[in-house]
mmCIF file of the N, C-alpha and C atoms, coordinates in Angstrom:
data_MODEL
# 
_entry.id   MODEL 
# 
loop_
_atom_site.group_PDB 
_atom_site.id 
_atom_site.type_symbol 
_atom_site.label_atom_id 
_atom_site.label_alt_id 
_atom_site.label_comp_id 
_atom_site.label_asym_id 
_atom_site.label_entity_id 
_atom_site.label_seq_id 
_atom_site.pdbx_PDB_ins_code 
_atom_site.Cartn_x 
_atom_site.Cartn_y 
_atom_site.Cartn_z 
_atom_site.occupancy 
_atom_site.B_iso_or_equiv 
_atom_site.pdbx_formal_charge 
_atom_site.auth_seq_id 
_atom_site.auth_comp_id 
_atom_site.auth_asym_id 
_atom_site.auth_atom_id 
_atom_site.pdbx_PDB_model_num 
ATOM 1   N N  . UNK A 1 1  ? 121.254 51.034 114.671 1.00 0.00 ? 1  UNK A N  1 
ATOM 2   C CA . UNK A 1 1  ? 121.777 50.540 113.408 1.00 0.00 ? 1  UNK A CA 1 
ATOM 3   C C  . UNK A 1 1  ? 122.173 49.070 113.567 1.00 0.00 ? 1  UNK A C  1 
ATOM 4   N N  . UNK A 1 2  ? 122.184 48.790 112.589 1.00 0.00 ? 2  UNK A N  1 
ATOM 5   C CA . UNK A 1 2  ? 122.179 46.889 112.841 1.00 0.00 ? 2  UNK A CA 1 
ATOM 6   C C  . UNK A 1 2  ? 123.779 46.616 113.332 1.00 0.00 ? 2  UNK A C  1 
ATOM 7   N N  . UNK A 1 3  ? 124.480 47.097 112.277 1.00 0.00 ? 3  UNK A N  1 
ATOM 8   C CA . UNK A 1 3  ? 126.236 47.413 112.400 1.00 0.00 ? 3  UNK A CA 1 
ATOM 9   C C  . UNK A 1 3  ? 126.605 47.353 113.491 1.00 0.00 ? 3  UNK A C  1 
ATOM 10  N N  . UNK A 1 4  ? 125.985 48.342 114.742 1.00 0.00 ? 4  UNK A N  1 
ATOM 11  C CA . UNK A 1 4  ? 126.422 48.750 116.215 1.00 0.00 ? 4  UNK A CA 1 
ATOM 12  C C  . UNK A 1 4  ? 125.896 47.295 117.035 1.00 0.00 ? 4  UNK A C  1 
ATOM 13  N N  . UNK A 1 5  ? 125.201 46.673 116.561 1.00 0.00 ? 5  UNK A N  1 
ATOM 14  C CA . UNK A 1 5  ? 124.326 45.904 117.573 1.00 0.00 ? 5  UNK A CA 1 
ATOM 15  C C  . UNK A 1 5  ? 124.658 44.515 117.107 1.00 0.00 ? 5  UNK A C  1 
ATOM 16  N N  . UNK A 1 6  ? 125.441 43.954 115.891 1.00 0.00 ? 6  UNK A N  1 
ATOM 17  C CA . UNK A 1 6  ? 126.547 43.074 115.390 1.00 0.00 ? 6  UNK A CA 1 
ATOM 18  C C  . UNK A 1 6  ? 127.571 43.390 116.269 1.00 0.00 ? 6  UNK A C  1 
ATOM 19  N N  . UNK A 1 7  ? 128.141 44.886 116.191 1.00 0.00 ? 7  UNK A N  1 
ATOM 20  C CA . UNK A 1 7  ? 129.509 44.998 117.110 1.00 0.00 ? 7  UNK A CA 1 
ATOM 21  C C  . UNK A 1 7  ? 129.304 44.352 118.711 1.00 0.00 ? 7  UNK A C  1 
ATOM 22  N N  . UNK A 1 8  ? 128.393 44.674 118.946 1.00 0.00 ? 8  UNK A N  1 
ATOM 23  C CA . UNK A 1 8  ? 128.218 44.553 120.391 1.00 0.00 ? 8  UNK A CA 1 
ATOM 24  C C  . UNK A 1 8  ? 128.079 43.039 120.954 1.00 0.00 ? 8  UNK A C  1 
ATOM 25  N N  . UNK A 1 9  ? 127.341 42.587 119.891 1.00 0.00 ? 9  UNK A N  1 
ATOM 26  C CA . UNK A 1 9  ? 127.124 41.361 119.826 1.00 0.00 ? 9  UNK A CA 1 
ATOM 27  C C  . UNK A 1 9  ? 128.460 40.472 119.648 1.00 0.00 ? 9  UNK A C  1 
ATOM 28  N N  . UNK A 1 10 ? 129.404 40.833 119.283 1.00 0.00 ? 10 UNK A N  1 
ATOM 29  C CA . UNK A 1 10 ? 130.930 40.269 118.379 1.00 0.00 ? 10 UNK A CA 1 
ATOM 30  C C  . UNK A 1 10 ? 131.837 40.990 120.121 1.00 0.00 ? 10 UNK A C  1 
ATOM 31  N N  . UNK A 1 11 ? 131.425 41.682 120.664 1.00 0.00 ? 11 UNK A N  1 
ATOM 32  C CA . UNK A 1 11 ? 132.306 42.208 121.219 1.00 0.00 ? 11 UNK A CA 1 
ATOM 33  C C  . UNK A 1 11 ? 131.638 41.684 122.819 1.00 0.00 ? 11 UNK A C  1 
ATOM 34  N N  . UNK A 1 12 ? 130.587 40.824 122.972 1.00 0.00 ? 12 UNK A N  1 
ATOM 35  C CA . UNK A 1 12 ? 129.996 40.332 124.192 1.00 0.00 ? 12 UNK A CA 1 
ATOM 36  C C  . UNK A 1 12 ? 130.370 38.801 123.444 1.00 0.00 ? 12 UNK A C  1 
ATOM 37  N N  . UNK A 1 13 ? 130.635 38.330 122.444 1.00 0.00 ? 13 UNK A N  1 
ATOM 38  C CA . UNK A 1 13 ? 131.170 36.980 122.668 1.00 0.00 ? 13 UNK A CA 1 
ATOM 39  C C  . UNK A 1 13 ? 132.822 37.305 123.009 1.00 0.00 ? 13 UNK A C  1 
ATOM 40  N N  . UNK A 1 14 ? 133.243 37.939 122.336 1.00 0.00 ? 14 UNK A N  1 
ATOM 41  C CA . UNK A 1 14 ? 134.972 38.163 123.171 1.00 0.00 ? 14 UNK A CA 1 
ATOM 42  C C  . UNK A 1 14 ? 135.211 37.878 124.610 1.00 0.00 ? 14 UNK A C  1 
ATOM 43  N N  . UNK A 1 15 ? 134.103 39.058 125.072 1.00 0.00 ? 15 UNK A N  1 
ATOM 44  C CA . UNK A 1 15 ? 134.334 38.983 126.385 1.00 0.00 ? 15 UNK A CA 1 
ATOM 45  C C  . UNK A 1 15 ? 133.600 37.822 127.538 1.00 0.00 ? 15 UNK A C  1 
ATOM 46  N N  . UNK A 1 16 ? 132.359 37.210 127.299 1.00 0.00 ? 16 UNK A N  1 
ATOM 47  C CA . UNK A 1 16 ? 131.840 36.244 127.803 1.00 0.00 ? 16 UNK A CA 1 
ATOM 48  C C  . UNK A 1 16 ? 132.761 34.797 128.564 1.00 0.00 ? 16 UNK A C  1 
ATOM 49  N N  . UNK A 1 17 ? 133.989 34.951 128.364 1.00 0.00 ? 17 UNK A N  1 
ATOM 50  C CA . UNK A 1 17 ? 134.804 33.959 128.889 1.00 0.00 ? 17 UNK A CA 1 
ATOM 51  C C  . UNK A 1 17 ? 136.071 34.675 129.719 1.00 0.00 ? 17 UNK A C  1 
ATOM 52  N N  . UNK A 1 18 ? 135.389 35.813 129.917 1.00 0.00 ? 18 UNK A N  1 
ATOM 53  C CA . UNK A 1 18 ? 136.826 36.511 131.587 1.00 0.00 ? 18 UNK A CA 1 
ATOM 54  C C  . UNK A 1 18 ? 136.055 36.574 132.333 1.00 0.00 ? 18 UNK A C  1 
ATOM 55  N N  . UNK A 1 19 ? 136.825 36.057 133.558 1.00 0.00 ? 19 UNK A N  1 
ATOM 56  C CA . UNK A 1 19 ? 136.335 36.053 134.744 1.00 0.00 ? 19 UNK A CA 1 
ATOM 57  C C  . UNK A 1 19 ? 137.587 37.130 135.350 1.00 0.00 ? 19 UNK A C  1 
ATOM 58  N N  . UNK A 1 20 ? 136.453 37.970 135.953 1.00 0.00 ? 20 UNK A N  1 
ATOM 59  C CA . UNK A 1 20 ? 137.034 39.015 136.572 1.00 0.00 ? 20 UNK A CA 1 
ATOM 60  C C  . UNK A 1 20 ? 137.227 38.518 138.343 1.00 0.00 ? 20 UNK A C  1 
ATOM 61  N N  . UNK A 1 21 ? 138.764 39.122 139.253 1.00 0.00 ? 21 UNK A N  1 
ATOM 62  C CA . UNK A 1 21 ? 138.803 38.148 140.332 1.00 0.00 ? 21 UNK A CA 1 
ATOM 63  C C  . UNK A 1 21 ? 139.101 39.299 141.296 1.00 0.00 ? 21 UNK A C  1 
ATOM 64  N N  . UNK A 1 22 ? 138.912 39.557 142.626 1.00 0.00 ? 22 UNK A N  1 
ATOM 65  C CA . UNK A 1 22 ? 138.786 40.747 143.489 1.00 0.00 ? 22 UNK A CA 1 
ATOM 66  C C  . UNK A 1 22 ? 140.396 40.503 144.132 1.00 0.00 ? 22 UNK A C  1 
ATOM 67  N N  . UNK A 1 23 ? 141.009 39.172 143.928 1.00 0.00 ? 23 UNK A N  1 
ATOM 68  C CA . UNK A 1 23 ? 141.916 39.259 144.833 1.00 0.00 ? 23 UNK A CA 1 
ATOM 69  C C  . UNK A 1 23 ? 143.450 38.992 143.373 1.00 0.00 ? 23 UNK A C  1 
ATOM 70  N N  . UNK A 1 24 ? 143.035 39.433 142.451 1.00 0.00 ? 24 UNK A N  1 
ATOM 71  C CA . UNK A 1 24 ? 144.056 39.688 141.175 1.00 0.00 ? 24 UNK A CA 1 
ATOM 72  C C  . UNK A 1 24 ? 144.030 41.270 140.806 1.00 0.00 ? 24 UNK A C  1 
ATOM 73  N N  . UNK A 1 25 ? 146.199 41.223 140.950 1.00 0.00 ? 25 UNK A N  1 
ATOM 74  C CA . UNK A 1 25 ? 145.766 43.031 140.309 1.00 0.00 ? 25 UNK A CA 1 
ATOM 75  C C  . UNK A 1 25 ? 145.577 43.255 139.053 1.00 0.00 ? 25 UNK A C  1 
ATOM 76  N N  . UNK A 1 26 ? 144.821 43.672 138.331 1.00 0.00 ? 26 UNK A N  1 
ATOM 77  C CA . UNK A 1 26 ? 145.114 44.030 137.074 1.00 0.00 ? 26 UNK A CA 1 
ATOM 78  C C  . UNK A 1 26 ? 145.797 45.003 136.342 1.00 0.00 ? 26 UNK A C  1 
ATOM 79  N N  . UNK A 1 27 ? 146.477 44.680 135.211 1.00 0.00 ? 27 UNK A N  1 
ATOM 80  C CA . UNK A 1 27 ? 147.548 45.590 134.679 1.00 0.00 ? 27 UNK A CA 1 
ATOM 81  C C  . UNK A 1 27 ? 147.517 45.023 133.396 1.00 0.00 ? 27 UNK A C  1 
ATOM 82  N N  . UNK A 1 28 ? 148.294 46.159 132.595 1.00 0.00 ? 28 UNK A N  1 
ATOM 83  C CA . UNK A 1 28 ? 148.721 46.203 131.719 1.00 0.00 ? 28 UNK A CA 1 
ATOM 84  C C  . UNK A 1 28 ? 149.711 45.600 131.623 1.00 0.00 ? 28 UNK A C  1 
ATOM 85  N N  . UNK A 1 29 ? 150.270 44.793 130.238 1.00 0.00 ? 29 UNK A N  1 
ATOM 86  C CA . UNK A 1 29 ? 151.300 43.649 129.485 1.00 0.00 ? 29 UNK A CA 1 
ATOM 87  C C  . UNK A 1 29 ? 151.507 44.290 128.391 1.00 0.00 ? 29 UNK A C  1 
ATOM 88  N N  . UNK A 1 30 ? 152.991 44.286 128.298 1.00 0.00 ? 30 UNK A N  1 
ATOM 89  C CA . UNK A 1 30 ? 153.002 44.217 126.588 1.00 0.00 ? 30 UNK A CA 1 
ATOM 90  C C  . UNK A 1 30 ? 153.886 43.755 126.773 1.00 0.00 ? 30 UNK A C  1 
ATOM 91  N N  . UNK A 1 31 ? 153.738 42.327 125.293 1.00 0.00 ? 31 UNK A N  1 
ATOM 92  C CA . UNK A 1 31 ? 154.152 41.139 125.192 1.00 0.00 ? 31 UNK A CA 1 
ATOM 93  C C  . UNK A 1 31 ? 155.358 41.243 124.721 1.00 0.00 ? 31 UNK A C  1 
ATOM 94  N N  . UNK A 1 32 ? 155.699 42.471 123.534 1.00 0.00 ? 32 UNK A N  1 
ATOM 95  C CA . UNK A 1 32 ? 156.501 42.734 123.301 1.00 0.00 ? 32 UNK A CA 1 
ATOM 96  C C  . UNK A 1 32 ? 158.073 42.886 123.659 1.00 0.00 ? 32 UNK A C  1 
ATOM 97  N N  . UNK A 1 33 ? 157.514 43.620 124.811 1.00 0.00 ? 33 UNK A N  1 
ATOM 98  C CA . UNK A 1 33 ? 159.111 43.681 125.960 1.00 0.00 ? 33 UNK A CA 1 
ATOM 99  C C  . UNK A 1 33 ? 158.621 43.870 126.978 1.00 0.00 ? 33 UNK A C  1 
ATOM 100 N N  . UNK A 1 34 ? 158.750 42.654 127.542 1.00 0.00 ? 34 UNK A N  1 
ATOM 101 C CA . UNK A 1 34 ? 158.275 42.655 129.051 1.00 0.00 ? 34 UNK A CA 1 
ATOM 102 C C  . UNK A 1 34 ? 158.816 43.478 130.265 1.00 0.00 ? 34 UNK A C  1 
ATOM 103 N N  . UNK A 1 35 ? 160.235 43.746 130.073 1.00 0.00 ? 35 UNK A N  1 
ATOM 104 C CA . UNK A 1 35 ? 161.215 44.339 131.106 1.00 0.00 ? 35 UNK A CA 1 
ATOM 105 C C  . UNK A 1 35 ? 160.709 45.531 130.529 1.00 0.00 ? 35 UNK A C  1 
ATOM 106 N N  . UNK A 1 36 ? 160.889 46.633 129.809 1.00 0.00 ? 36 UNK A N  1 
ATOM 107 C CA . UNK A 1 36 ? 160.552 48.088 129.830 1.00 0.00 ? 36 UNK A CA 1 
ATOM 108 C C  . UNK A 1 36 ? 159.290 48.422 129.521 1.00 0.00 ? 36 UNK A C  1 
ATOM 109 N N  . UNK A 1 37 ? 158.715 47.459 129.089 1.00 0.00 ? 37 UNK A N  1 
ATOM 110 C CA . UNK A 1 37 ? 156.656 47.726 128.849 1.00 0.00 ? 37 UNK A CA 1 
ATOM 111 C C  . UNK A 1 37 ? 156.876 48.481 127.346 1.00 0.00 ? 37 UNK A C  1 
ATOM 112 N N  . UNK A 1 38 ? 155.804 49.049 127.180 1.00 0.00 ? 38 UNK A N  1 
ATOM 113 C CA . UNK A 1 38 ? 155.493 49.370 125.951 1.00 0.00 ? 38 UNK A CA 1 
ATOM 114 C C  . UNK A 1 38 ? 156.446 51.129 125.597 1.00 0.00 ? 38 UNK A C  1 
ATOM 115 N N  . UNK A 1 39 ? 156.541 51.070 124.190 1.00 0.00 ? 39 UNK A N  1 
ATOM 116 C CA . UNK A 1 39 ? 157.224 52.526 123.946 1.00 0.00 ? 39 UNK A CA 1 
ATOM 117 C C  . UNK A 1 39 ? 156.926 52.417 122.345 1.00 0.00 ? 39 UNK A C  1 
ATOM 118 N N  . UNK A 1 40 ? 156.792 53.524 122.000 1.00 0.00 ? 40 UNK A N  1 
ATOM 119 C CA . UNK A 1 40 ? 156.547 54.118 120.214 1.00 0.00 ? 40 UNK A CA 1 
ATOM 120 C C  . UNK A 1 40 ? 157.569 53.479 119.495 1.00 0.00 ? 40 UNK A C  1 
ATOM 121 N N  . UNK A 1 41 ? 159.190 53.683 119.846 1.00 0.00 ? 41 UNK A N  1 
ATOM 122 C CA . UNK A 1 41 ? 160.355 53.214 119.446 1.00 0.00 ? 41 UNK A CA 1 
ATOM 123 C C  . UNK A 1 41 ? 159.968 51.618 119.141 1.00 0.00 ? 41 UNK A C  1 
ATOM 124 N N  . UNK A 1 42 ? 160.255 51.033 120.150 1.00 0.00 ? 42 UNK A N  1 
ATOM 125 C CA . UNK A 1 42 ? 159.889 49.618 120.042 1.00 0.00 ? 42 UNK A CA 1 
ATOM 126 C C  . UNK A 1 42 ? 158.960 48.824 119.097 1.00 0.00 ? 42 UNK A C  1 
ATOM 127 N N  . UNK A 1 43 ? 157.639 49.641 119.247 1.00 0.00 ? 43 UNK A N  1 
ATOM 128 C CA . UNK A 1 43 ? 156.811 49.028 118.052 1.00 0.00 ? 43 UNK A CA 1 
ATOM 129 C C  . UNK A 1 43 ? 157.085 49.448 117.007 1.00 0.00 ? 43 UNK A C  1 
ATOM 130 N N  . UNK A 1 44 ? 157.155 50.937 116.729 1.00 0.00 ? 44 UNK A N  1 
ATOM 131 C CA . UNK A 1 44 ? 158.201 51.224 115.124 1.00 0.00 ? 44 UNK A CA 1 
ATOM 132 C C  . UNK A 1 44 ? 158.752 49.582 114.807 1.00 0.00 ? 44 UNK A C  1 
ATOM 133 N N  . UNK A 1 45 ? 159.960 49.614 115.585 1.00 0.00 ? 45 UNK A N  1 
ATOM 134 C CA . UNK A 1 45 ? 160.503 48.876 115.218 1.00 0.00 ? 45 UNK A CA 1 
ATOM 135 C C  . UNK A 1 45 ? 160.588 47.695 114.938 1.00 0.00 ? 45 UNK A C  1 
ATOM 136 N N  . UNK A 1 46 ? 159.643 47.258 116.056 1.00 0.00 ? 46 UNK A N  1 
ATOM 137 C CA . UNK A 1 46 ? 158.771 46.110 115.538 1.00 0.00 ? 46 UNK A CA 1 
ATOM 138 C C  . UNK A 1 46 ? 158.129 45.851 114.364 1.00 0.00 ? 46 UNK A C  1 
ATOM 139 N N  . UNK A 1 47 ? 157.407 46.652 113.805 1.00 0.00 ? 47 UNK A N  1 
ATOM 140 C CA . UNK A 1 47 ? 156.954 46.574 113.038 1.00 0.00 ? 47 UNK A CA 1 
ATOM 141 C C  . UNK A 1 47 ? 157.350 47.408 111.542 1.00 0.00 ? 47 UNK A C  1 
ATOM 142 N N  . UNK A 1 48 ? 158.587 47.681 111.670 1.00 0.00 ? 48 UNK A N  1 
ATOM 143 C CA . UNK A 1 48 ? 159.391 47.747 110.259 1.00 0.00 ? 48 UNK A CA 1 
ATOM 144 C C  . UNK A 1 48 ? 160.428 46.315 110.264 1.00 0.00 ? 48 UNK A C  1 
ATOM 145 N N  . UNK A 1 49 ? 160.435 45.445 110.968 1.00 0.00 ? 49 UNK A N  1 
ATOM 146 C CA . UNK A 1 49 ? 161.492 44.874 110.258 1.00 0.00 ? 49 UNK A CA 1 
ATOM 147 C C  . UNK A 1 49 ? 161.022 44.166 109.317 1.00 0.00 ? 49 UNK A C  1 
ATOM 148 N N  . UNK A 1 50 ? 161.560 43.560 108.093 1.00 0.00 ? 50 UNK A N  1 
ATOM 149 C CA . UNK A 1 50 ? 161.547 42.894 107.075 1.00 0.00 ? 50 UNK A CA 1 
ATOM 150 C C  . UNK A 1 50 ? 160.679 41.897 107.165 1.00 0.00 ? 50 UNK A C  1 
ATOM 151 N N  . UNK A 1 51 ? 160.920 41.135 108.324 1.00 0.00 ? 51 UNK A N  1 
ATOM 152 C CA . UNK A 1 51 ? 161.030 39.290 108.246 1.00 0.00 ? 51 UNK A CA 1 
ATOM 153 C C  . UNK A 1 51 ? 159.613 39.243 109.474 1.00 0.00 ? 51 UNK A C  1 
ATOM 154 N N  . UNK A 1 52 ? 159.084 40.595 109.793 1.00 0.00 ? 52 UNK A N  1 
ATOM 155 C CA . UNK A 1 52 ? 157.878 40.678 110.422 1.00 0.00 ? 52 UNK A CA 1 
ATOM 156 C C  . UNK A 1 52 ? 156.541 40.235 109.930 1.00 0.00 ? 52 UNK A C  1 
ATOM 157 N N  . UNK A 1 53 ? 155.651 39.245 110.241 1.00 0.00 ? 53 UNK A N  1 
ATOM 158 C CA . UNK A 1 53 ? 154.471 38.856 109.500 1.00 0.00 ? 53 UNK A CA 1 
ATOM 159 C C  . UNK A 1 53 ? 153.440 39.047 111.280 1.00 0.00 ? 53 UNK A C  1 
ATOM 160 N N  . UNK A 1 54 ? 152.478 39.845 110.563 1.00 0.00 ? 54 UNK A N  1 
ATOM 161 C CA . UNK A 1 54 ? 151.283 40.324 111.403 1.00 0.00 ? 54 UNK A CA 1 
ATOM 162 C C  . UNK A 1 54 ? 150.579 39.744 111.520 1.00 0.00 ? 54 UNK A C  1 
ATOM 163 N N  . UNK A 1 55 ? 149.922 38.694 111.839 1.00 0.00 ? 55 UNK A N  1 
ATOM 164 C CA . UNK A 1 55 ? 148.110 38.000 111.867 1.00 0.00 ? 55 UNK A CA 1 
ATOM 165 C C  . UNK A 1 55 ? 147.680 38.676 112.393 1.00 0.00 ? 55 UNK A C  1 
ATOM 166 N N  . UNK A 1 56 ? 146.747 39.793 111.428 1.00 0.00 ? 56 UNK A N  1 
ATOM 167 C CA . UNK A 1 56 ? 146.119 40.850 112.330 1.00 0.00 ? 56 UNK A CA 1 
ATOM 168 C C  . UNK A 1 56 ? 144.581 40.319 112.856 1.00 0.00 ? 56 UNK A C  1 
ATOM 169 N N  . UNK A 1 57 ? 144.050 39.184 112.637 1.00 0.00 ? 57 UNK A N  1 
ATOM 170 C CA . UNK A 1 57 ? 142.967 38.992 113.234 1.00 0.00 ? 57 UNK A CA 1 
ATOM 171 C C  . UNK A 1 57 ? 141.922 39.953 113.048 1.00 0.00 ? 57 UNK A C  1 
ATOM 172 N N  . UNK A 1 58 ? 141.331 39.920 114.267 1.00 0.00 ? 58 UNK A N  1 
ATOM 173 C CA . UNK A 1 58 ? 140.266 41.031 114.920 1.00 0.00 ? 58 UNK A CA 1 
ATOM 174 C C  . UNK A 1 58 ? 140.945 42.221 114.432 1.00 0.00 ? 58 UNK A C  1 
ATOM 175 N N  . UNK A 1 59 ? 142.255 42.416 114.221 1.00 0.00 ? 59 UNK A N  1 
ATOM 176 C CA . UNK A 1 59 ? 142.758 43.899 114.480 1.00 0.00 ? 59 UNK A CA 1 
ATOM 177 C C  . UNK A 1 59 ? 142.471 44.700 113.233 1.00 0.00 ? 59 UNK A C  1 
ATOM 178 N N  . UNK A 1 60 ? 142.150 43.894 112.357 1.00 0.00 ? 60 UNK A N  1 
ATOM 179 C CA . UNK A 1 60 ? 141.365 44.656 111.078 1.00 0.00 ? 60 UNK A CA 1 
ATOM 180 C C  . UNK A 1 60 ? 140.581 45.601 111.226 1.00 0.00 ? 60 UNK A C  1 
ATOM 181 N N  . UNK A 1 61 ? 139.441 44.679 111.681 1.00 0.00 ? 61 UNK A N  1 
ATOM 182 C CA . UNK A 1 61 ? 138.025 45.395 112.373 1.00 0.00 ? 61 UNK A CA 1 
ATOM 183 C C  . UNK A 1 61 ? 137.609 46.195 113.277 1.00 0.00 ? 61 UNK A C  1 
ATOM 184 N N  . UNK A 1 62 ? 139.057 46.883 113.945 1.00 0.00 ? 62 UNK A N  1 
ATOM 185 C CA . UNK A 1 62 ? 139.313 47.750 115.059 1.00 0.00 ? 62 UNK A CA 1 
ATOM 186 C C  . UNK A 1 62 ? 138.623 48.781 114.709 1.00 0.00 ? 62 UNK A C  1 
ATOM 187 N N  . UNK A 1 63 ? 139.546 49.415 113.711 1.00 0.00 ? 63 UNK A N  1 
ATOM 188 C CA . UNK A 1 63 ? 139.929 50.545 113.021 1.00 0.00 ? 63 UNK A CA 1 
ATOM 189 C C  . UNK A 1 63 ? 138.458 51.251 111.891 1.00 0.00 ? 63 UNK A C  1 
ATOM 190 N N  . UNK A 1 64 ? 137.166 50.477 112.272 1.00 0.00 ? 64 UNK A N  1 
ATOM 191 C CA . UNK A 1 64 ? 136.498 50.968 111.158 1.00 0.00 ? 64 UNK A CA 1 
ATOM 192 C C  . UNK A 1 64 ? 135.906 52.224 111.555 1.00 0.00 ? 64 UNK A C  1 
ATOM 193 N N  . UNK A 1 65 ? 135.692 53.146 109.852 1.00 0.00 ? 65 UNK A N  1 
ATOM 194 C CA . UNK A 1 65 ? 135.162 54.513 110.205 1.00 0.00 ? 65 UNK A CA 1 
ATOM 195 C C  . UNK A 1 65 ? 133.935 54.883 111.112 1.00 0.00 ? 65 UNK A C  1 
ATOM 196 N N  . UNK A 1 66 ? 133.137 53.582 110.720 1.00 0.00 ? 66 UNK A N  1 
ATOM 197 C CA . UNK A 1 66 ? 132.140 53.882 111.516 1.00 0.00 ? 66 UNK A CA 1 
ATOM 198 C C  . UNK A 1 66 ? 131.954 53.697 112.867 1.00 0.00 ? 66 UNK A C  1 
ATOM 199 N N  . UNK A 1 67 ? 132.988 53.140 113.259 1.00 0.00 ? 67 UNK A N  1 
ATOM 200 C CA . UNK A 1 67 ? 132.890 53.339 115.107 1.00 0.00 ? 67 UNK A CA 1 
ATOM 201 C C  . UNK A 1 67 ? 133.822 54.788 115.223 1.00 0.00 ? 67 UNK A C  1 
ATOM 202 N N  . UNK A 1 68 ? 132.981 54.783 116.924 1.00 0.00 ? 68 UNK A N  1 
ATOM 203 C CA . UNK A 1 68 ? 134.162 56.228 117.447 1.00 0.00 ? 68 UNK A CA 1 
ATOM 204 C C  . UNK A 1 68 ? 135.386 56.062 117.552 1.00 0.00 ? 68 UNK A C  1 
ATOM 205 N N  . UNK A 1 69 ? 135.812 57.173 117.689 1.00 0.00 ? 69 UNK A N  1 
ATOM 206 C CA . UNK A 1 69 ? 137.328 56.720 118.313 1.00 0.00 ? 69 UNK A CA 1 
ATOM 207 C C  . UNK A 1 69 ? 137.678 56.476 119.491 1.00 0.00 ? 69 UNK A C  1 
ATOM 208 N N  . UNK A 1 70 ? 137.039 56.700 120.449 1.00 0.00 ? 70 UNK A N  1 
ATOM 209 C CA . UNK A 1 70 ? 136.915 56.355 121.802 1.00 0.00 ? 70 UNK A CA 1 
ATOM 210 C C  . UNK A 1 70 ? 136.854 54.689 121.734 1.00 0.00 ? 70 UNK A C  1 
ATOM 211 N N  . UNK A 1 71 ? 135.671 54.164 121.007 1.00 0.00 ? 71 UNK A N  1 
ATOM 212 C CA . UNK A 1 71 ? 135.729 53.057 121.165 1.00 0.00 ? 71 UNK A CA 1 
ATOM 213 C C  . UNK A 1 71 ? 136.640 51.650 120.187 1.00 0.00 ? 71 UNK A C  1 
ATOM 214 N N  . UNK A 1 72 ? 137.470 52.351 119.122 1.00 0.00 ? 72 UNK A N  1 
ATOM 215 C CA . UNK A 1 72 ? 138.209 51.442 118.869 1.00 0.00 ? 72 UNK A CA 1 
ATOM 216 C C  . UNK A 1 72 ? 139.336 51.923 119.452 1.00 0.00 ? 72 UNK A C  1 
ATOM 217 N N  . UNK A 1 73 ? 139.917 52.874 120.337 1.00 0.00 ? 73 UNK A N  1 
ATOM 218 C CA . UNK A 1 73 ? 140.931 52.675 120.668 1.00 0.00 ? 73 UNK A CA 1 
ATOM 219 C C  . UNK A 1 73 ? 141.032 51.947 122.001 1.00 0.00 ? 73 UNK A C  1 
ATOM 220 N N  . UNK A 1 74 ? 139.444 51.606 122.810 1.00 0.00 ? 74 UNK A N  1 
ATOM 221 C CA . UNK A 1 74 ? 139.222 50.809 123.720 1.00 0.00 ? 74 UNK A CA 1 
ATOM 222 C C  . UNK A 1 74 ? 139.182 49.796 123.537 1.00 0.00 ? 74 UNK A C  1 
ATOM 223 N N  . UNK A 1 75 ? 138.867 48.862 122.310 1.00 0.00 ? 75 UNK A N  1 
ATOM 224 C CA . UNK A 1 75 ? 138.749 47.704 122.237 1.00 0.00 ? 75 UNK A CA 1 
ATOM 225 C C  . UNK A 1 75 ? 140.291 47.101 121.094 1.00 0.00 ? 75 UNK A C  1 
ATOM 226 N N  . UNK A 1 76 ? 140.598 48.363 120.860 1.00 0.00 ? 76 UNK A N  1 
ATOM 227 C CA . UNK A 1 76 ? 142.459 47.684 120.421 1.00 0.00 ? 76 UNK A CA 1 
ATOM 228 C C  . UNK A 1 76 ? 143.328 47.287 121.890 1.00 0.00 ? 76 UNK A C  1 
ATOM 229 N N  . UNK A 1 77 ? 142.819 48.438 122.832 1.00 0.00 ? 77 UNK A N  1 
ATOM 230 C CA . UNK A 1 77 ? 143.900 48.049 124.196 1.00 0.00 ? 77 UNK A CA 1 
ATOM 231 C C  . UNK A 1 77 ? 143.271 46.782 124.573 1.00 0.00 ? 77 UNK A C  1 
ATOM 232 N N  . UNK A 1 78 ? 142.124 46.343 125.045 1.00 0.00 ? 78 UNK A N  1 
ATOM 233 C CA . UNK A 1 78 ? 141.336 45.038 125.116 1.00 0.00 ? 78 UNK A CA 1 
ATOM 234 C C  . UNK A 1 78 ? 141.827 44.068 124.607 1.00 0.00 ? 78 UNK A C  1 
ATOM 235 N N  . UNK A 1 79 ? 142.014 44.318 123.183 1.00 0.00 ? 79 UNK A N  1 
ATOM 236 C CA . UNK A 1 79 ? 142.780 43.322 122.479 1.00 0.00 ? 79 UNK A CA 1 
ATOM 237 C C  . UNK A 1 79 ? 143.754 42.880 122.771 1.00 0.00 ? 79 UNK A C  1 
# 
């Protein structure tokens, strides 16, 4: 389908500029709260307060029906 092969295409320019390094650990960040990492509570809350404004970007295009769910919930953590 053309759709899948746009995605792929949109989702190999994202990635075309990491350089992956053998002597870096990789991990998980969330930017949010760095000292306890990520939790449900936190983003709730994050994201009810009032005076919160989202630039959701890319993050629109996560979520569409026509991908799996496997793969937008891989390329939201990516994100």
């Amino acid at each position: 389908m053309a759709w899948e092969e746009e995605s792929v295409s949109e989702c190999s320019s994202l990635l075309c500029h990491i350089v992956l390094q053998d002597n870096v650990i990789d991990r998980w960040r969330w930017i949010l709260d760095h000292i306890n990492g990520y939790s449900v509570k936190g983003t709730y809350q994050y994201l009810t307060l009032s005076d919160t404004h989202l630039d959701r970007g890319p993050f629109d295009e996560v979520w569409l029906k026509q991908v799996p769910i496997k793969v937008s919930v891989f390329v939201w953590r990516l994100l």
